[in-house]
MARVEXVO-145156 format. One record per residue (C-alpha): residue number from 1; x, y, z. Coordinates in steps of 0.1 Angstrom, whole numbers, padded with zeros to 4 digits. Example, Ala and Ser with C-alpha at 12.3 -4.5 7.8 and 13.67 -1.06 7.14 Angstrom:
// MARVEXVO-145156
+-----+-------+-------+-------+
|   i |     u |     v |     w |
+-----+-------+-------+-------+
|   1 |  0123 | -0045 |  0078 |
|   2 |  0137 | -0011 |  0071 |
+-----+-------+-------+-------+
***
This chain:
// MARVEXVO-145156
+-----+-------+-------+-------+
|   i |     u |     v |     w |
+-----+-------+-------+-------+
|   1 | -1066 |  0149 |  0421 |
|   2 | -1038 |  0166 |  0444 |
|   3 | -1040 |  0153 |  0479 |
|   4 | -1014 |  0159 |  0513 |
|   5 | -1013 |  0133 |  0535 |
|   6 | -0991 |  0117 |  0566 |
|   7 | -0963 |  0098 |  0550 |
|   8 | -0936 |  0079 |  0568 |
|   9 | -0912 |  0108 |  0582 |
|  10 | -0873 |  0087 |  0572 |
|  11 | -0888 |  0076 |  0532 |
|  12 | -0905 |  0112 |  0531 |
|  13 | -0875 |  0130 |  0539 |
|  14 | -0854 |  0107 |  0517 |
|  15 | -0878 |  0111 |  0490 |
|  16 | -0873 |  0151 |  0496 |
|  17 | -0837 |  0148 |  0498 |
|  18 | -0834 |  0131 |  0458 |
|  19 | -0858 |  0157 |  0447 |
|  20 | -0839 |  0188 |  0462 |
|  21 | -0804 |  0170 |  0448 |
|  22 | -0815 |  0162 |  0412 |
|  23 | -0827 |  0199 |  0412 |
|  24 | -0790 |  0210 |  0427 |
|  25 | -0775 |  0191 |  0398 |
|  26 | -0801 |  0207 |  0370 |
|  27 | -0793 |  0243 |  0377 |
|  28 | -0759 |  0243 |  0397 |
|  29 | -0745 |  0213 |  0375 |
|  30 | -0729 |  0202 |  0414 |
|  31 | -0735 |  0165 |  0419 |
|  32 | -0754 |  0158 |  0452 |
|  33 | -0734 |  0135 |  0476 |
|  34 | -0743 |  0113 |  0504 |
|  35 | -0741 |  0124 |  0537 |
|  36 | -0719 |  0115 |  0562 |
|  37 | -0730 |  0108 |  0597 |
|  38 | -0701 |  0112 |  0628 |
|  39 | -0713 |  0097 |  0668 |
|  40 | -0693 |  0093 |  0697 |
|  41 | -0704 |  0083 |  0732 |
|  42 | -0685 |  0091 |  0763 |
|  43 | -0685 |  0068 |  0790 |
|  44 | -0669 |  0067 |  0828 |
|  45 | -0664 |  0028 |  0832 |
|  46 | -0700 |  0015 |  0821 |
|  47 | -0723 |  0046 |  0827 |
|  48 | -0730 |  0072 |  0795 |
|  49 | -0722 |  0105 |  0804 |
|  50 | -0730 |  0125 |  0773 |
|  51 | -0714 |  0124 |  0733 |
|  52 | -0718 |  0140 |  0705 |
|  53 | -0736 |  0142 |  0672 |
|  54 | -0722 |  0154 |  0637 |
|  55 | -0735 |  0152 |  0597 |
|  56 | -0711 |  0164 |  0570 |
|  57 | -0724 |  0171 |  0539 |
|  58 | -0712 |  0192 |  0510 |
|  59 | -0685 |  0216 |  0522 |
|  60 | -0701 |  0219 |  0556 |
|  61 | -0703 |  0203 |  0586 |
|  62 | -0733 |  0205 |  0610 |
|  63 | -0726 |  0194 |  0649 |
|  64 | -0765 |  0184 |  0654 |
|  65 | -0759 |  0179 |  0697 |
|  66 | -0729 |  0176 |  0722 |
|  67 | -0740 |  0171 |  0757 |
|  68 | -0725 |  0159 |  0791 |
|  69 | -0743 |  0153 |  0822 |
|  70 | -0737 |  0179 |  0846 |
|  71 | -0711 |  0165 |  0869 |
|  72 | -0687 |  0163 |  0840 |
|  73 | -0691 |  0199 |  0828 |
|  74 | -0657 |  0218 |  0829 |
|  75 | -0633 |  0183 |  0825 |
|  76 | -0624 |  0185 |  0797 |
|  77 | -0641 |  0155 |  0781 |
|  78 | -0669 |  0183 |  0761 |
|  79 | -0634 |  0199 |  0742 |
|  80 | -0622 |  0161 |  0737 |
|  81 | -0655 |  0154 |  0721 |
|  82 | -0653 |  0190 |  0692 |
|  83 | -0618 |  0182 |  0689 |
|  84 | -0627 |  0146 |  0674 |
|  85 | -0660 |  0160 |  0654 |
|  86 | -0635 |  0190 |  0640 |
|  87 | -0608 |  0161 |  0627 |
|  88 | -0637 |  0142 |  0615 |
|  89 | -0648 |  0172 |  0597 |
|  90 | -0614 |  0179 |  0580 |
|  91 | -0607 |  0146 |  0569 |
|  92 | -0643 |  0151 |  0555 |
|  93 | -0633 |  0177 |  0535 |
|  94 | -0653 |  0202 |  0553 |
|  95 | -0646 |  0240 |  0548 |
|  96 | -0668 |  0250 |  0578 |
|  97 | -0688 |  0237 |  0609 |
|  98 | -0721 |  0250 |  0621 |
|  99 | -0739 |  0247 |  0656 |
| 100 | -0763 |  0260 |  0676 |
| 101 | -0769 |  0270 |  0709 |
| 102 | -0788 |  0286 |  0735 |
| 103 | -0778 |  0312 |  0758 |
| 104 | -0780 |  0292 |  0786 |
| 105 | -0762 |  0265 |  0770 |
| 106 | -0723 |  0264 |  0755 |
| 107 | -0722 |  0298 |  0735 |
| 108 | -0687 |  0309 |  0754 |
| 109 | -0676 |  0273 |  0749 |
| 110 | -0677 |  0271 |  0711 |
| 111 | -0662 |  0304 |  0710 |
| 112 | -0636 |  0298 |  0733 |
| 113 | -0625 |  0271 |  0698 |
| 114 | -0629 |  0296 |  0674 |
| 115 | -0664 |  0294 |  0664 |
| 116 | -0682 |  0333 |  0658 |
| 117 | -0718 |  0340 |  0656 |
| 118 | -0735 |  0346 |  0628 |
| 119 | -0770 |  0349 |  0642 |
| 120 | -0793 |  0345 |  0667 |
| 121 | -0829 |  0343 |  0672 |
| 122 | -0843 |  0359 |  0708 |
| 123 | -0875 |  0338 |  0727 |
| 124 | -0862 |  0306 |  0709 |
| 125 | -0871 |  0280 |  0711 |
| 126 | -0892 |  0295 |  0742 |
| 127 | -0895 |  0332 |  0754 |
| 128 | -0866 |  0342 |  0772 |
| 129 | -0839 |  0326 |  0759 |
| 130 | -0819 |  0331 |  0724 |
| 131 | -0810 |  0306 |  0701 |
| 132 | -0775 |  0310 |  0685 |
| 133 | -0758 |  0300 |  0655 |
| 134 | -0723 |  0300 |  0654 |
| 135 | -0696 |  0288 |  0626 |
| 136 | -0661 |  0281 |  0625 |
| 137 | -0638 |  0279 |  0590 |
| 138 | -0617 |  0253 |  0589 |
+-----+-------+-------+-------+
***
């Protein structure tokens, strides 16, 4: 008897990730590899002010979040923070890195580095904004 049920969200999605690989390696013949995980955390003396957020695997690299509190916006510390994913990316052996964004967010910002859209999606993730994916080849 088939049956769907809650299962614990980290072992599901490792359990999903073994399955998707193993079938990778049957009809691609590519061998799945681990991924890499890349964090930093900004601070001014003791106090977090933002960091970002970056997994690597494959040929790609995917920055998941990069955020600064507000009063640090336009310092320089957000650039400081892509540099450091980008070098962690290359040394990686990424070929590209992904993001997304909103339109209210960092869109001129990524592409002020180089990154270029590729897509968007409009009244996500709520009406009245758009989503946007950008990607940069490295």
């Amino acid at each position: 008897m088939i049956t769907i049920k809650p299962f614990n969200h980290d072992q599901n999605e490792a359990n999903l990730i073994q399955l998707l690989s193993k079938h990778q390696e049957e009809l691609k013949q590519v061998p799945a590899e681990k991924n890499q995980t890349f964090s930093l955390a900004i601070y001014d003396n003791q106090s977090y002010i933002g960091g970002i957020t970056a997994n690597k695997w494959m040929n790609a690299t995917h920055i998941s979040l990069l955020a600064l509190k507000n009063h640090y916006h336009g310092c320089g510390y957000g650039s400081q923070l892509l540099k450091q994913a980008e070098e962690f990316a290359i040394e990686a052996g990424s070929k590209l890195i992904t993001v997304h964004t909103q339109d209210y967010q960092a869109k001129s910002f990524y592409e002020k580095f180089g990154y270029h859209v590729f897509g968007k999606l409009v009244d996500t993730p709520f009406k009245g904004t758009t989503k946007y994916y950008l990607v940069k080849r490295i």
